[in-house]
N, C-alpha and C positions, 0 to 999 in steps of 0.2 A: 667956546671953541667953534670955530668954522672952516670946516675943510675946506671952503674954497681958497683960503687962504693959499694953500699948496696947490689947487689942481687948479686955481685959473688960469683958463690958457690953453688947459692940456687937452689934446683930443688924442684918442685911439690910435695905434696904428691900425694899418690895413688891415695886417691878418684878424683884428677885435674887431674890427668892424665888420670886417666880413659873417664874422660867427652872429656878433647883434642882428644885421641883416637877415640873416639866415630865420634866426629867431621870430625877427616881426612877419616874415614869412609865410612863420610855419612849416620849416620844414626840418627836419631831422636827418641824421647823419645815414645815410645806406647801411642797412646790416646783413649779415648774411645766415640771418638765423639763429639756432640754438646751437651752441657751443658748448664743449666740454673744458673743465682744467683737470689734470690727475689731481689728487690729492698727496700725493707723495710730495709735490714739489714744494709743500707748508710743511711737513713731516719727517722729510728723510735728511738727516745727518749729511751724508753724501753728496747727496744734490745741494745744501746748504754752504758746503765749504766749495764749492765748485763756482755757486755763483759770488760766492766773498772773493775769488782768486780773481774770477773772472770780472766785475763789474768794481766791487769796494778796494782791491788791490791795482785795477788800474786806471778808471775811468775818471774823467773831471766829475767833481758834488760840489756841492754847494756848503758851503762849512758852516757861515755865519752871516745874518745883515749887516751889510756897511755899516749900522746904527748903532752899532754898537761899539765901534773906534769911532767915535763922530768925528774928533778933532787930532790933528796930529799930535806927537809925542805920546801915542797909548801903547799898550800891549795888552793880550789876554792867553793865557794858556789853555790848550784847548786838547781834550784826553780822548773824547767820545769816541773818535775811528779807532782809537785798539792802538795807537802810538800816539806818542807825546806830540805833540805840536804847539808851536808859540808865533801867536800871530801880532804883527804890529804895523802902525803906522806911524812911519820917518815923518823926521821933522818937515819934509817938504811935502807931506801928507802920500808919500804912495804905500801899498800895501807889501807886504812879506808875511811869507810863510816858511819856518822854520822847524826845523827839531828843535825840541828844548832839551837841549844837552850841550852841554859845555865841553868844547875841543879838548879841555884840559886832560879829565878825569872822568869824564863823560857823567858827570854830578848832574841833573837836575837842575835848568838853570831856574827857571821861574816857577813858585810855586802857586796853589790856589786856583781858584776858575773865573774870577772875576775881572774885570775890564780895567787898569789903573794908568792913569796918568804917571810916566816916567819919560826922564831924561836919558838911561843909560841902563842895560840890564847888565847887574851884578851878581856874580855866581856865588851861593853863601858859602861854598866850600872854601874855595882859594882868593876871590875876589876878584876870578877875571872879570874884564867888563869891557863890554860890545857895547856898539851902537845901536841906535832901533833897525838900520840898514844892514844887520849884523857883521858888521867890522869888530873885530879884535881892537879896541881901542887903546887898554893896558894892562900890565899883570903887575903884580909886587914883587919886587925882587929879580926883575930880569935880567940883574947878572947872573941870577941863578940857570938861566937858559941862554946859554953860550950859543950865540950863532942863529938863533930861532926869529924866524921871519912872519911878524905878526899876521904879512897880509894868506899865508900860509893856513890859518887857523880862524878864519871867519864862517860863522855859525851855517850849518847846512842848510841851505833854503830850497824849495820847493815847489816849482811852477805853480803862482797863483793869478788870478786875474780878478780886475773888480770892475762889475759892468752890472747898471742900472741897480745902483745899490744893494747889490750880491757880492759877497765876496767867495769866490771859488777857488778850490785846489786841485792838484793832480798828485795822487801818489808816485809817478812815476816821470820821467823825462818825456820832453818832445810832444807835450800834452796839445792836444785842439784846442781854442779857446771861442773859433770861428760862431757857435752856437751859441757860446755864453753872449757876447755882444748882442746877437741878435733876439735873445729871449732882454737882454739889455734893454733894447728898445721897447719893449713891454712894459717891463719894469719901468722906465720912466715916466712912460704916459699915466702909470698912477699917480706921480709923483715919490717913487718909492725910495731916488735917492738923497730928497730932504724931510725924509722922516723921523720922528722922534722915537728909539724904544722905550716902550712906556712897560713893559714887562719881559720877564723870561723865564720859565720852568723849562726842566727835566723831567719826563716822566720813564717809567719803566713798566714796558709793557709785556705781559707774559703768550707772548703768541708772533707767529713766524712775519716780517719786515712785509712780508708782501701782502698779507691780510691787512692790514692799515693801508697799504694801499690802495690798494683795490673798493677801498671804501670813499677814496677820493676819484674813481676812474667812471663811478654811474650815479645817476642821481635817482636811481628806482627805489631808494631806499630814507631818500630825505621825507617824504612826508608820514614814514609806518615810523622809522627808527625815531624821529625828532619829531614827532607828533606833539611833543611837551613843551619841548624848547622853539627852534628855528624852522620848523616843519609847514606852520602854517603861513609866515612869510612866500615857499616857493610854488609853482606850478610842480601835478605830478607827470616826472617823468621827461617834463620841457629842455631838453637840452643840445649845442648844437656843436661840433668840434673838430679840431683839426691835430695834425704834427707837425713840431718845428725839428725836423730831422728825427731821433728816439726819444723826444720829449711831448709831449701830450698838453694840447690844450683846449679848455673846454668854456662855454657860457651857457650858463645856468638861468633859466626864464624866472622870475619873481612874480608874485601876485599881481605888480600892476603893470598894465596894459603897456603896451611899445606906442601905439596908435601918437601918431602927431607929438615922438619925442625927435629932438634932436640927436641923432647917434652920434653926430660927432662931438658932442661936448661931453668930454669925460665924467661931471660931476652929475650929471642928470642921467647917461647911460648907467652910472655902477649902483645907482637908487634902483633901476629895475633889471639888470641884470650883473650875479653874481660870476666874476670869473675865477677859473681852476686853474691852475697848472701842476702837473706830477716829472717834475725834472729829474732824467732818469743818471744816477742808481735810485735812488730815495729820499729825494726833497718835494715839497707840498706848499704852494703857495696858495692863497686864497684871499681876493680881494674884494672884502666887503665893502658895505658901501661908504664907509668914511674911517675907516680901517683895516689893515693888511695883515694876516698871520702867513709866517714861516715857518715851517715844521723839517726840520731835518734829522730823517731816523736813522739809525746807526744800530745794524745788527748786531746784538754780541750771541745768540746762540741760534737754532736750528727754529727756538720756540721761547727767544728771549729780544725785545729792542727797547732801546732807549730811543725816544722820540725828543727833541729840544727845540721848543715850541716858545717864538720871539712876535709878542705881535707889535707892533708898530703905528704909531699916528701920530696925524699931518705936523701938528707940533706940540711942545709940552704944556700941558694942562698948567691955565694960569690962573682957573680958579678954583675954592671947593669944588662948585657944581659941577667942572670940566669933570676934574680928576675923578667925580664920583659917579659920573657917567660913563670914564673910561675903567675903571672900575668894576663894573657892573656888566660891562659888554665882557672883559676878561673873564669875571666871574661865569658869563654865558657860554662862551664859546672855549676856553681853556679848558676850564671845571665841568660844564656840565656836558656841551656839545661832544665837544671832544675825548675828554677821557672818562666821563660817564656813558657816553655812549659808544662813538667811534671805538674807543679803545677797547672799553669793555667787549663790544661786540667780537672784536677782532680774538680777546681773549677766549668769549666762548666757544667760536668758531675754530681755536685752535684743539682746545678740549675735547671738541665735538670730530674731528678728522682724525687724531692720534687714536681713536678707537677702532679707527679700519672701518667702521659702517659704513662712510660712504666713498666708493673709490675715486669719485671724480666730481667734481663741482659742478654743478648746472647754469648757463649763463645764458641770460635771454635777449632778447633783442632791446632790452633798454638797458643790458648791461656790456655792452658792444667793445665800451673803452677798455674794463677787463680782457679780454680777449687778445685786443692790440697790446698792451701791455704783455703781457704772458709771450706773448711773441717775438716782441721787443726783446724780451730777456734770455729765449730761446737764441736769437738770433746773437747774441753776447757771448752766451758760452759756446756754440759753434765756430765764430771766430776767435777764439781764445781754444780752441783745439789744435 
C-alpha cells in the first residue's frame, strides 16, 4: 500500500498551511491564561437537554464518511441521533437523507445498520417501494387507493450536503451548508473523498459528549495519557490552531523536525504534522499520516454517548501485509488510543465531577482550545434563547 497513490498532487489548503507555518515557526496560538469550566455543564440534566435542543435538534453534523456509500445504488440506515434516519445514494450517485418510515403506515422502512447495495427500498409491511431518490414508485393493489397521488407520498427527506467526503445533515429546514463545503476543502487535500473504509465500530461511552471532546481540543495530554501508545510519536504540548466559523482546527507538531520540509506537499507535511478537527456539535476528524479517523458522537444521556468511529485509507488493502498493517493501526488507534484511553478517561472524569468535589475545571494555557470550545457552545444556547 502507498498512499501516495491518493495524495499525489495534493497540497494543503491555505488555512493548513498556514497552521504548518506556524508550527516550523514556533509559535503558539495566544492564550489568555488560566481558565475555568463549571463542572455542572458535564453533570447537570438541565443543562444537557438544553444543549441536545439547542445544537443536536438543530445544527448541521456530520452523520457519516462518503465511504461508506462508495458507489451509487446503496443505502444504510442510520439510528444513532435518537430518530430513524436512511441514507442513500441515487442511481446518479447523489446523497439523501430521509426518515425511515414508510408514508403508508409509518412501518419501518429499512431495517439493520449496515450499508447494502439495492435497487429499490421496499417496505416489509405492505410492500411500498420508493426509489433511492425517495419517490413513491409503487404500492400493490392501487385500486385499493382511490384517487391517491403517488407523487403525494415520497419518503421525508432531510437537508443534507456531501462535501469533501462528508456527508452532513440538518435536523431542521433551511440548514447552512456554506461551512460544510469549506471545511470540504480540507477534506480533499487529504484525499478524504477517495478513500477506502477499511473499518467501523460503535462504542458506548459512559461519560457527558463534551468530555471526549475536549480531549480532542489540547494536546497537553498526548504525551502523559498515551505515553504507551502514540505519545512518543509527538512534541509536548506543540500545537498551532485556528476557526473555520464554530468549528475548530488544529496541527499537531510530531517528533520530526519541520526544517527543510516542503509544506506544501501533502504527503510529507502529514508525516510530521498531525491535523485535528472538532466540527461543532460533535464530530472529530483526525488525520494521520496515511490514514484518517471520523468519530461522530451522539449524546444519548446527561453522562451517556455513543461515539462511531469510521477510519479510512487511501485505498483497499491488496495484500496480507497491507491489510495487516491496516489492521494493526486500527487495533492502535480505535482499541487502545482511543477507547482505552481517550474514552476511558473521559469516563473517569465523569465519575470524578458527579461527586461535586470539584466545582469547576481548571484549564491552562496549553488547553486553550477547551475554553474556545465551551464558548462556542455557550454562544449556541444563547442564541437558541
Amino acid at each position: 500500500m502507498n498512499e501516495a497513490v491518493t495524495l499525489r498532487g495534493k497540497r494543503p489548503t491555505d488555512g493548513q498551511l498556514a497552521l504548518a507555518e506556524a508550527l516550523a515557526r514556533g509559535e503558539e496560538r495566544p492564550s489568555s491564561g488560566i481558565t475555568t469550566v463549571p463542572a455542572s455543564v458535564y453533570t447537570d440534566p438541565d443543562h444537557f437537554a438544553r444543549e441536545k435542543s439547542a445544537l443536536f435538534d438543530r445544527v448541521p453534523s456530520v452523520l457519516m464518511p462518503s465511504a461508506l456509500l462508495p458507489e451509487p445504488g446503496m443505502a444504510v440506515p442510520h439510528d444513532l441521533t435518537g430518530r430513524p434516519l436512511l441514507v442513500t445514494r441515487d442511481k446518479a450517485g447523489a446523497i439523501h437523507v430521509f426518515l425511515n418510515v414508510c408514508r403508508h403506515r409509518g412501518t419501518r422502512l429499512v431495517e439493520g445498520g449496515e450499508a447494502e447495495c439495492t435497487a429499490r427500498l421496499v417496505c416489509p409491511y405492505h410492500a411500498w417501494t420508493y426509489r433511492l431518490d425517495g419517490a413513491l414508485l409503487a404500492l400493490p393493489r392501487p385500486d385499493s387507493f382511490p384517487g391517491l397521488d403517488k407523487s403525494d407520498y415520497h419518503l421525508v427527506e432531510l437537508p443534507s450536503r456531501e462535501a469533501g467526503g462528508l456527508i452532513w445533515y440538518s435536523p431542521v429546514e433551511h440548514a447552512d451548508f456554506a461551512l460544510a463545503d469549506t471545511l470540504g476543502a480540507d477534506m480533499a487535500a487529504f484525499g478524504t473523498p477517495e478513500h477506502f473504509l477499511f473499518r467501523r465500530k460503535t462504542h458506548s461511552v459512559a461519560g457527558n459528549w463534551k468530555l471526549i471532546m475536549d480531549a480532542f481540543l489540547e494536546s497537553y495530554h498526548v504525551t502523559r495519557l498515551h505515553a504507551k501508545t502514540i505519545g512518543p510519536f509527538f512534541k509536548d504540548g506543540v500545537t498551532s490552531g485556528d476557526m473555520i466559523g464554530p468549528h475548530a482546527r488544529s496541527a499537531v507538531g510530531r517528533v520530526d523536525e519541520l526544517d527543510g520540509v516542503d509544506l506544501t506537499d501533502m504527503t510529507a507535511l502529514r508525516r510530521r504534522v498531525t491535523y485535528a478537527y472538532q466540527l461543532l456539535p460533535a464530530t472529530i476528524v483526525i488525520a494521520s499520516p496515511d490514514y484518517i479517523n471520523v468519530m461522530a458522537l451522539w449524546p444519548q444521556a446527561v453522562d451517556g454517548t455513543l461515539v462511531e468511529d469510521f477510519m479510512l485509507i487511501p485505498e483497499p488493502p491488496a495484500t496480507d501485509k497491507a491489510r495487516d498493517h491496516w489492521e494493526r493501526s486500527w487495533a492502535l488507534l480505535d482499541g487502545g488510543v482511543f477507547a482505552g484511553e481517550d474514552f476511558r478517561a473521559a469516563e473517569l472524569g465523569q465519575q470524578g465531577l458527579s461527586t461535586g468535589v470539584v466545582p469547576h475545571l481548571t484549564i491552562g494555557t496549553l488547553e486553550g482550545g477547551i475554553s474556545r470550545f465551551h464558548e462556542t457552545v455557550s454562544e449556541a444556547l444563547r442564541a437558541a434563547n
